[in-house]
N, C-alpha and C positions, 0 to 999 in steps of 0.2 A: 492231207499232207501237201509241201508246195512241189510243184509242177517245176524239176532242174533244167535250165538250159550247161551244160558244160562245154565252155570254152577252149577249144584247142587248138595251139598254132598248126600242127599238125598229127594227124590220125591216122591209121595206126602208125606206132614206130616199136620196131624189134624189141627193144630194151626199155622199154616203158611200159611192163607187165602191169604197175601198179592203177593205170589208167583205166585201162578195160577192168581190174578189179574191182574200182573203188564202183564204176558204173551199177557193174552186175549185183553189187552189194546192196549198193541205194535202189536199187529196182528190187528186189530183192525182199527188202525193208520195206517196201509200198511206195516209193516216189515213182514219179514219171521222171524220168530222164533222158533230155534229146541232146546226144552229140550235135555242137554247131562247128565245124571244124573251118580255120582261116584258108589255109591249104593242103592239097592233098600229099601224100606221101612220096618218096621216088622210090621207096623200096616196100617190100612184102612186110606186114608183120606177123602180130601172132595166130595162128588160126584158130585161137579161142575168140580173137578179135571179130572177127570176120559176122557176126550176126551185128555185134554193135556198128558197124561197118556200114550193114545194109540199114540202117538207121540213121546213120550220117545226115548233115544237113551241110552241103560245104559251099561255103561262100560264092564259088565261079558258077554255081547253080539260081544264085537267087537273083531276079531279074533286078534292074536299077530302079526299077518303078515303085517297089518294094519299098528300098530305100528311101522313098520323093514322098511315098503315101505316111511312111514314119515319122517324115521329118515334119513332116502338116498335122502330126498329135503328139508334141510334147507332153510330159506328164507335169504334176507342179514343181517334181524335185530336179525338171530340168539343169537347171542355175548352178547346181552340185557335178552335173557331168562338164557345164562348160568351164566351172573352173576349173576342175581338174585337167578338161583339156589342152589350158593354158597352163596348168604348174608344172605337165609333163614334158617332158622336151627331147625324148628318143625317137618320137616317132611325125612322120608329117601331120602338121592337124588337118587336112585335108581327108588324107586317105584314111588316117582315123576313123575322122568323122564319118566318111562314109560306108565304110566297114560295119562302123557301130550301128550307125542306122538300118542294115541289111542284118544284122545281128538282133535290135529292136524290132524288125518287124518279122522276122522267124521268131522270138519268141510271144511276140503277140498272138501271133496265127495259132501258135502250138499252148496258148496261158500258161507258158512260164513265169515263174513270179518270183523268181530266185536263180541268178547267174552264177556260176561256180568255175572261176578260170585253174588250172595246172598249171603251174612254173607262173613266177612274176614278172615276167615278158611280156610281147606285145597280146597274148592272149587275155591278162590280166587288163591289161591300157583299154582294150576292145571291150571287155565285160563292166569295165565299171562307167564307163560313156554308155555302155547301150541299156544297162541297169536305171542308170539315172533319168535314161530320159521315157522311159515305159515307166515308173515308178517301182521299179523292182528291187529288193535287195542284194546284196553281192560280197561273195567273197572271193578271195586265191589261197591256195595251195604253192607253200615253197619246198625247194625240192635238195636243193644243193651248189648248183652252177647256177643259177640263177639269182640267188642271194648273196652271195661269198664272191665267184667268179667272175661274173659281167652283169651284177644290178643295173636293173634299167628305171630310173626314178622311182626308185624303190620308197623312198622317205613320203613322196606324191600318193603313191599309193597306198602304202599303210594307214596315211590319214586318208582317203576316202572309200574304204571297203568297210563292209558294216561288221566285218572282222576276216583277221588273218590267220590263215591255218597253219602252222609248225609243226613237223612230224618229228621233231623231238625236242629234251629240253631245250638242249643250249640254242637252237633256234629259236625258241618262243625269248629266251633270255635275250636274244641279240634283236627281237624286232621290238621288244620295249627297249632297248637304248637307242633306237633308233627315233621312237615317236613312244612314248612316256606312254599316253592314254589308248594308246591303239588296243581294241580288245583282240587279244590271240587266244585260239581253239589247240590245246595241244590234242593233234589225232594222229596218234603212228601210223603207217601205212600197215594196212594188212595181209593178209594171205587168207587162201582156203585151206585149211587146213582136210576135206576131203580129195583133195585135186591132189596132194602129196603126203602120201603115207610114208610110217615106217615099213621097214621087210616083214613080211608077213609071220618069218621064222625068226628061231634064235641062232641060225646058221652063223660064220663067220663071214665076215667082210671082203668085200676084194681087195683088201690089206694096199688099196693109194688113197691117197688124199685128193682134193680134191680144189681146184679155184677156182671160182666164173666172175669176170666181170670185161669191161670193153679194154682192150691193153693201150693203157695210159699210163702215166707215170705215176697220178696219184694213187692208182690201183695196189703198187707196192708188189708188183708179180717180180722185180730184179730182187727185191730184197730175200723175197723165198726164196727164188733161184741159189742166192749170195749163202743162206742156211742153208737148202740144203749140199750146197756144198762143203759145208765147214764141218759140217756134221759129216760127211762122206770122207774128208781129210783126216777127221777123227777115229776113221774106222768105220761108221754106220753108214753100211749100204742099204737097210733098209726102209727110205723113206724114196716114195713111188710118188707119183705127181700126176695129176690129168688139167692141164689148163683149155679151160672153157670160155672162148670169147676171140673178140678179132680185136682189130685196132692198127695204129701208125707204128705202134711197137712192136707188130706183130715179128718183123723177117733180124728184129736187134734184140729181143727176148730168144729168139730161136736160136742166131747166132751164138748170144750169150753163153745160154744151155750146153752148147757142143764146148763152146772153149772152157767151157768147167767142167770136162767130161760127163755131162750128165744125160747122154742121149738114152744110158740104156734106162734111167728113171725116171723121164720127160716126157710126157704126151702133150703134143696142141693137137685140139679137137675141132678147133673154129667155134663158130657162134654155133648154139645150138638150139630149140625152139624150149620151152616151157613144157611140154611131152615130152621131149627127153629128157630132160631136168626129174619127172615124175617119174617116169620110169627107170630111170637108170640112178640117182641119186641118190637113194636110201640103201645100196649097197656100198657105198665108201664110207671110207674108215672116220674124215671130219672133213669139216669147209673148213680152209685159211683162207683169211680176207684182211690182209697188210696193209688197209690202206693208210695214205698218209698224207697231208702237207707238203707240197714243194715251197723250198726258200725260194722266194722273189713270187709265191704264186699265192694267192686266197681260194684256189681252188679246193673245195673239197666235198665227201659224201655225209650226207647228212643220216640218214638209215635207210642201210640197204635191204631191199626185199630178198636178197637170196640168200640171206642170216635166218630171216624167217621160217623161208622154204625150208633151210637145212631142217632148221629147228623142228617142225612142223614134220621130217622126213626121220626124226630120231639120233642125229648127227650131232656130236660134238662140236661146236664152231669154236677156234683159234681167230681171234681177231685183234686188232688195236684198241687201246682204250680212247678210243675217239668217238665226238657225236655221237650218235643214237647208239655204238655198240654197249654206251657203260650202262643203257638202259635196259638194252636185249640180253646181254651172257651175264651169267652169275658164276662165280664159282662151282655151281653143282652141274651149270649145263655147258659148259666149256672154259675156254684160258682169254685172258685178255693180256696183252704184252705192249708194250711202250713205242709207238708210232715210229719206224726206223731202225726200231732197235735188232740189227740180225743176229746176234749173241744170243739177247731174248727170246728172238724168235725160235731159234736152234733149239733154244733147253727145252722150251716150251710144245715142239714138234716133238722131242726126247722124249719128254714124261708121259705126251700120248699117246706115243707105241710104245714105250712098255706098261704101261697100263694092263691088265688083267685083260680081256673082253668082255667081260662080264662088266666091267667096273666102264667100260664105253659102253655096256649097253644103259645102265643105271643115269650116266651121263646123260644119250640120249633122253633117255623114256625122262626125265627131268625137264631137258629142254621142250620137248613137246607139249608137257603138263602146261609150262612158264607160256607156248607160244600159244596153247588154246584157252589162257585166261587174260588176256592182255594183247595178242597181235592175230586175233582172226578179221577177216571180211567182216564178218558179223559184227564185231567189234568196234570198228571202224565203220559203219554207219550208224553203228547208236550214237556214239559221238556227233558225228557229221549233221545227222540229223537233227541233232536237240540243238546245234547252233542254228541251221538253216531256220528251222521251225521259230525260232525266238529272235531270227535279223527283221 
């Protein structure tokens, strides 16, 4: 099997669970996989990270001589990295190149024979120059903000990866309008479905619901707030809330809360690790995940891994019908409601407390079934794998 280098601008980062996933998966599945990271991180991440961690190979470690010995054994598909380095236009071709070449000769040393960059960023720019000029194959992984938000010669690189990976449809749909013949891997991002059980009993829930994601605007955490106060005006005090996650919205979501009198229904928890996500998260009632589109903005989530988790954890997910969620929720394992819509969202939070318990748990144990035939780890490197293996 080929020997992965994976490209990352930077390693570990909190909120990028699905990175060290995909790793532990494809090692997992029998590859060798060497994180080659651009730079290092300024904050802590996961501590399941932390073995991939001491496998690192990060850039301000490998000497410049590295780079000069590289650059003295192009391969033949050379020609392919320097055009590209001239169609790209985000990044200096200087430091590029030399990037790339310290990039080529770690995975020389290590016979890597296949690059795999995260996000289409400069981690992408860096894998497919240093691919080219070792004669190695290569691909990227899009992710959300990356593609929609702030493309970085995006168009450049779909035409030179020897395919591009889409974690869901309308992704795969949006990177052939972009370049017509580009071959795209649709691979969902997955989860371990042993890392997050359901409750072990048929006990009752601790009757809140449940958000996580970083508080931004696309996240859609005002619009919950906006329900559950309509519903609260309506009479129904009982819909409970735990918001899980940091963000620039963090102290104007807070404020929000109080002036809709919703303190005594509102928890902010801050960010929290992946441990507690596992541990504490298969006792709430369902995941709402609102997010949405801002006008004037292209920002958005493409499929989020903590739908999975839920899923994977026996939870009913409440989501948008957006991006990867019209793939992930069905009918039987939760609600999808209209991106914005807080009317919707209301009735929708309605129907799932009064629901029986029993008829949430049938919901869950549904959703789990859908997450362990279609969104495991495991899953996602069968995938991953049968492209690498065939670049």
């Amino acid at each position: 099997m080929k020997a992965i280098g994976c490209v990352l601008s930077t390693f570990p980062v909190l909120s990028e669970t699905f990175v060290g996933t995909e790793m532990r998966a494809m090692i997992a599945y029998g590859h060798k996989v060497v994180p080659i990271v651009l730079q290092r991180p300024e904050k802590p991440g996961q501590f399941i990270d932390e073995a991939m961690v001491s496998d690192a190979i990060y850039l301000d470690r490998v000497a410049g001589r590295a780079a000069i010995s590289a650059l003295l054994r192009p391969s033949l598909n050379v020609g392919r990295g320097v055009a590209f380095s001239f169609a790209q236009c985000k990044l200096p071709r200087r430091s590029l190149v030399w990037n790339a070449l310290k990039i080529a000769a770690v995975a020389r040393t290590h016979g890597l024979t296949h690059l795999h960059a995260h996000f289409a960023g400069g981690a992408a720019a860096h894998a497919i120059l240093a691919a080219r000029w070792i004669g190695a194959s290569v691909s990227f992984v899009g992710h959300g903000h990356d593609i929609y938000a702030q493309p970085e010669d995006l168009v450049a690189k779909l035409r030179h990866v020897d395919f591009a990976v889409a974690v869901c449809n309308d992704m795969a749909v949006d990177f052939q309008s972009e370049v017509s013949d580009v071959r795209v891997a649709r691979v969902p991002c997955g989860v371990n479905p042993n890392r997050f059980q359901p409750r072990q009993t048929m006990g009752p829930d601790n009757g809140r619901y449940l958000f996580i994601a970083r508080l931004i605007e696309t996240k859609g955490c005002a619009d919950l707030l906006d329900a559950i106060a309509l519903l609260k005006e309506g009479g129904v005090h009982e819909i409970n809330l735990d918001i899980v996650g940091d963000g620039p919205l963090r102290a104007a979501l807070t404020g929000r809360a109080a002036m809709l009198g919703l303190q005594d229904q509102v928890r902010f928890l801050g960010a929290k690790p992946t441990e507690w996500l596992a541990e504490n998260g298969p006792h709430y009632r369902a995941l709402v995940c609102p997010y949405k589109m801002i006008p004037g903005s292209l920002e958005r989530d493409s499929g989020p891994v903590v739908a999975k988790e839920a899923m994977a954890m026996g939870l009913p997910v409440i989501a948008t019908r957006f991006m990867g969620f019209k793939e992930m929720v069905t009918p039987t394992t939760g609600r999808l409601f209209e991106p914005g819509d807080v009317t919707e969202l209301a009735r929708t939070l309605i129907e799932i407390e009064w629901m029986a318990p029993e008829q949430r748990h049938i919901m869950g144990r549904e959703g789990r079934a859908r997450l362990e035939a279609y969104f495991t780890d495991r899953r996602q490197a069968e995938l991953l794998s049968t492209w690498v293996e065939a670049a």
